[in-house]
Backbone bond lengths (Angstrom), bond angles and torsions (degrees), N, CA, C in turn:
res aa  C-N    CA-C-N  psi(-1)  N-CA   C-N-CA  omega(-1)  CA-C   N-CA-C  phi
1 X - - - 1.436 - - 1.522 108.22 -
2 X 1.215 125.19 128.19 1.604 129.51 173.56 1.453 103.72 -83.83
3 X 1.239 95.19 -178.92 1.582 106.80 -170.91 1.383 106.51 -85.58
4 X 1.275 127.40 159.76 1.693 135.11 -169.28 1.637 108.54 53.73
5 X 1.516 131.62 24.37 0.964 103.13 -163.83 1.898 92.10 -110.91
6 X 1.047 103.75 169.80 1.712 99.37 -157.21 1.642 98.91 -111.51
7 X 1.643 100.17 107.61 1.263 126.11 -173.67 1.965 109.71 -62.79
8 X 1.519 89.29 153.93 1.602 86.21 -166.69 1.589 102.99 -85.20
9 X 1.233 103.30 169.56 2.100 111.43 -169.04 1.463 83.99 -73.86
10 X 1.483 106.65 138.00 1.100 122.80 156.52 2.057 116.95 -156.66
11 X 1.056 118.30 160.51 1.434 127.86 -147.44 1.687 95.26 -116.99
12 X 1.388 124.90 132.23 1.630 109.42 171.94 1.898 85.03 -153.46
13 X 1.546 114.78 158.34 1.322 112.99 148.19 1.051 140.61 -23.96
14 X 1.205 136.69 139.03 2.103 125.46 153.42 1.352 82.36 -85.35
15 X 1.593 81.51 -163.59 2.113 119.20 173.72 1.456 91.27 -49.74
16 X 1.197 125.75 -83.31 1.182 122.63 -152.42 1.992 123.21 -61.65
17 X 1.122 79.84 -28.48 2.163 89.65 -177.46 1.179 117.95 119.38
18 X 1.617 112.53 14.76 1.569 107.54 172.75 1.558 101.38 -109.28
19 X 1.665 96.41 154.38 1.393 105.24 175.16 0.936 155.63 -93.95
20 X 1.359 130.17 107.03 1.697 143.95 -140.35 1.459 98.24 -99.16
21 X 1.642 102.86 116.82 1.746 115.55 176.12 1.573 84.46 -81.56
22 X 1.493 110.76 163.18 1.051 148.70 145.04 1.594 122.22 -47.41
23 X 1.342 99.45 -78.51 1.471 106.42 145.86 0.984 142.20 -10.80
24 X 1.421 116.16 -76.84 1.391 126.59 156.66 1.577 124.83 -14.18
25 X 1.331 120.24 -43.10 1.062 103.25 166.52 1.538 135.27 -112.69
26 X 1.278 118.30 13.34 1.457 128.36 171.42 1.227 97.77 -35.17
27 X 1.628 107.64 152.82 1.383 124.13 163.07 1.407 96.60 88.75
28 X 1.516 127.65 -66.62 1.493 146.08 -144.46 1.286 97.40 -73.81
29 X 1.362 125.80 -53.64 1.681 120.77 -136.96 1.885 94.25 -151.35
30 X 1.565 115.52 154.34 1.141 103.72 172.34 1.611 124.53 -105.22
31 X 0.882 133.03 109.13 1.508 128.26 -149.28 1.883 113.12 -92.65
32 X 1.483 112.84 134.18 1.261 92.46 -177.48 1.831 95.43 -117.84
33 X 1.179 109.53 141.94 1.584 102.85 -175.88 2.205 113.42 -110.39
34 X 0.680 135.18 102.98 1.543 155.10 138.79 0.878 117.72 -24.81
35 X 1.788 149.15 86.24 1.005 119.86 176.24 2.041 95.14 -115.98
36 X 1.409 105.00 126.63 1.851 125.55 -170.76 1.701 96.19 -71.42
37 X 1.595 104.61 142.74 1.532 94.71 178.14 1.433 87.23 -101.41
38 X 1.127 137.32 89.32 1.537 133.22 169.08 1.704 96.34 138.79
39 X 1.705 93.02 168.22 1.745 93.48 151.43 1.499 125.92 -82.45
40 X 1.415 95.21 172.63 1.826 102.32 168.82 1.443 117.13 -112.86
């Protein structure tokens, strides 16, 4: 994926265990996404 390019909707946990669309925040908020090749 390059940069600015507009990631597809997808749904995962927060902290707590509810599920945060992607979606959800278009328009609203600017989102930057991280994805780690391993744990920390």
């Amino acid at each position: 994926m390059k940069i600015f390019t507009i990631a597809p909707d997808f749904e995962l946990p927060d902290f707590e265990g509810n599920p945060v669309r992607l979606s959800s925040f278009k328009g609203r908020k600017n989102i930057v996404l991280v994805f780690l090749r391993g744990f920390m």
